[in-house]
C-alpha positions in Angstrom: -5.9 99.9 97.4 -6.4 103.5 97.7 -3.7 105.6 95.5 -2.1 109.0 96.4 -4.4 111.7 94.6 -2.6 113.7 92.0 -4.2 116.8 93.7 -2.4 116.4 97.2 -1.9 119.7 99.0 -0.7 119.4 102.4 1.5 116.6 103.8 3.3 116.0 107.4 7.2 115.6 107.3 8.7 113.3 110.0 12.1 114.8 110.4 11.3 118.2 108.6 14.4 119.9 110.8 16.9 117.7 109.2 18.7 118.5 106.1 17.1 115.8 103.8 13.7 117.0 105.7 14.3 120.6 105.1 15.1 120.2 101.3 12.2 118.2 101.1 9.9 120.9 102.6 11.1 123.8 100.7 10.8 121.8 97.7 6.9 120.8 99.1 6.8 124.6 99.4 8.0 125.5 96.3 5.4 123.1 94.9 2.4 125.3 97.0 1.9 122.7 99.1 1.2 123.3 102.7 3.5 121.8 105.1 3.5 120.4 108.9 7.1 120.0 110.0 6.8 117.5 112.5 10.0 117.5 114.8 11.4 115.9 118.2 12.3 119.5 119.7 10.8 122.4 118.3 12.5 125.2 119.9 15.8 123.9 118.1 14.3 124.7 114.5 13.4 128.4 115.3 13.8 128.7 111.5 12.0 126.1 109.9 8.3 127.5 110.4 7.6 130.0 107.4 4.6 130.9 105.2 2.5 128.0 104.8 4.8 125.9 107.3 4.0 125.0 110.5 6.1 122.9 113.1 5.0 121.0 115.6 6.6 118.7 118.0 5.9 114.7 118.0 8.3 111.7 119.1 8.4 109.3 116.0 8.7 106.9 118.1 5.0 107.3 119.8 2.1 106.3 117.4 -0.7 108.3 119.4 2.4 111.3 118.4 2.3 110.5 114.8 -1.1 110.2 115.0 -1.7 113.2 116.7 0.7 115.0 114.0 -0.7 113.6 110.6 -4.8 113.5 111.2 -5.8 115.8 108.5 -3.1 115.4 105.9 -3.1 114.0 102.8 0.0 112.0 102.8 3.1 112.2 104.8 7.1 111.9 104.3 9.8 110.5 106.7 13.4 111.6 106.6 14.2 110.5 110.6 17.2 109.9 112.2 18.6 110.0 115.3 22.7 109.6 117.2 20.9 108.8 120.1 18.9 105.8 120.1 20.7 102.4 118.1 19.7 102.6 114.6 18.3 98.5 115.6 15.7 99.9 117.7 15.2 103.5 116.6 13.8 102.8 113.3 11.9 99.3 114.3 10.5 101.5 117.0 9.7 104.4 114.3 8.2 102.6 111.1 5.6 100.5 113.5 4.6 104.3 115.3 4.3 105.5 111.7 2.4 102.3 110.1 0.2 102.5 113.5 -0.5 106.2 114.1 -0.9 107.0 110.1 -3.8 104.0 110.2 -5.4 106.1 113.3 -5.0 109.0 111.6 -6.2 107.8 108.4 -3.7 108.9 106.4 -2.8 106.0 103.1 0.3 107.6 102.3 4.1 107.4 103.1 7.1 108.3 101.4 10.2 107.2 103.3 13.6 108.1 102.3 16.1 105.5 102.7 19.7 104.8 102.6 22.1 103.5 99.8 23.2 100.3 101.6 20.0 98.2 101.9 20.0 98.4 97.7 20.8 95.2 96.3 24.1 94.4 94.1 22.3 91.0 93.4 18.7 89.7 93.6 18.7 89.6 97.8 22.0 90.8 98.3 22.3 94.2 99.8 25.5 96.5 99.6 25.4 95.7 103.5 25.9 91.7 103.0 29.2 92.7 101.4 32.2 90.8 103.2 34.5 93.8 102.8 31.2 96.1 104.5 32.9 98.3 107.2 31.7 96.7 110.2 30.8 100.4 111.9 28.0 101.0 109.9 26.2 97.7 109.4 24.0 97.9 112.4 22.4 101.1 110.6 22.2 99.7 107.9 20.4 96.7 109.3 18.4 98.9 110.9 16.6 100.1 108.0 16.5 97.2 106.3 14.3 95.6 109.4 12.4 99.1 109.0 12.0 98.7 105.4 10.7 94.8 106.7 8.0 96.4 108.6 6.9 98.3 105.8 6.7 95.1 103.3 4.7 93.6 106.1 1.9 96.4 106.8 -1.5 95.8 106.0 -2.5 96.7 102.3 -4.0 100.0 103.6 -0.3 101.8 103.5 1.0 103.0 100.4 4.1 103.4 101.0 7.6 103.9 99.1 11.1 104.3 99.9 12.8 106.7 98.0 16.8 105.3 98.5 19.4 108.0 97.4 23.0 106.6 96.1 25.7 106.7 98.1 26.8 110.1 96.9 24.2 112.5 98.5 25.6 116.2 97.4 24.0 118.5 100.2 25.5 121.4 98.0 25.1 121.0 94.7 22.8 122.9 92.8 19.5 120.5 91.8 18.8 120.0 88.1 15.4 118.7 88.0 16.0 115.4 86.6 16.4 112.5 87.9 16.5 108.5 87.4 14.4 106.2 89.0 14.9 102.0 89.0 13.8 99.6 91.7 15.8 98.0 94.6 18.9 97.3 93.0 22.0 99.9 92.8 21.4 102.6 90.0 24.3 105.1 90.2 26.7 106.6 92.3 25.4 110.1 93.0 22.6 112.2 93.4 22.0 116.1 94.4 19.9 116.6 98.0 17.5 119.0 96.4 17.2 116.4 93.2 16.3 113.7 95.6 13.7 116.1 97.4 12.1 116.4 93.8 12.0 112.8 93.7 10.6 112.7 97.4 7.9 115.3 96.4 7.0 113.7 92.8 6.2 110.3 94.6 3.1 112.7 96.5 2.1 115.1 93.8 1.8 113.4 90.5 1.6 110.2 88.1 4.9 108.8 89.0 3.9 107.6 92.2 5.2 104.1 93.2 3.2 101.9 95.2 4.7 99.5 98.5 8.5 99.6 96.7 12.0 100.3 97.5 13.1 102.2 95.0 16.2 104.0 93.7 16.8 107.0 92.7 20.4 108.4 90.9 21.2 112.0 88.4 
């Protein structure tokens, strides 16, 4: 299988206007990477396009879109969501777009940011098989966990991971830079957004790259 290069320099972010999205692209930036935020509606992220940041507009749920929005990048991140669309068919609908239109595109690489709950508390027991799991939110969990599916089913060509955050996503702490990184099982409670966008942007730009894994990331 083809592996991430350590000397990646421009990626596409699927969700970029978001808030996981944006730390991830500032950290990207940070980083001197060049960035394509890729977004459903442009003209409601007047703010996100910047020095070495440009937005374009792409459904995730279209692979000629993704397609269309990746083709000259050198790996690519996905931090979607949507209210709109039932998490059951939104991200079905948006992994096979990405694993289709990144093939067309010819572009190897994926890091996808997932959620807490399809972590396992048990060798194939996720938080979500819980009994006492608040009904309301197991459909979106279950949606990324048939995403996450999708992804373990891809052809070979994909190197993907999921980067999966605890519970306990701080969106205001200050980041520290560190980090710890396990596989699918539950690893801590708590993690700062700008910590996990260092773990996001590690898994593209050097040796700690995992290779077609859930993993989990915790401070």
């Amino acid at each position: 299988m083809n592996r991430t290069p350590a000397t990646t320099t421009n990626l596409v972010v699927f969700g970029a206007g978001g808030q996981v999205g944006r730390a991830v692209v500032a950290e990207a930036r940070r980083r001197g990477l060049t960035v394509t935020a890729a977004v459903r509606s442009p003209e409601r992220h007047p703010d996100l396009a910047g020095p070495g940041i440009t937005v374009v507009p792409c459904d995730i749920t279209d692979p000629a879109a993704v397609a269309h929005a990746a083709r000259g990048h050198a790996a690519a991140v996905s931090t979607v969501y949507t209210s709109d669309v039932p998490a059951g068919e939104f991200y079905p609908a948006a992994t096979r777009a990405l694993i289709s239109g990144l093939a067309t595109a010819g572009v190897r690489r994926l890091v996808h940011v997932g959620i807490a709950t399809t972590l396992e508390t048990a060798p194939g027991i996720a938080v979500h098989d819980d009994p006492a799991f608040p009904e309301a939110h197991r459909a979106f969990s279950l949606g990324h966990a048939a995403a996450l599916d999708l992804l373990r089913d891809s052809p070979a060509t994909l190197d993907w991971v999921v980067v999966t955050p605890p519970l306990d996503l701080d969106r205001t702490a200050p980041g520290t830079g560190h980090y710890r990184v396990g596989g699918p099982q539950v690893l801590g409670e708590r993690i700062a957004q700008a910590d996990l966008a260092t773990a996001v942007t590690d898994q593209l730009t050097g040796p700690a790259a995992r290779h077609r894994e859930q993993i989990a990331v915790a401070e």
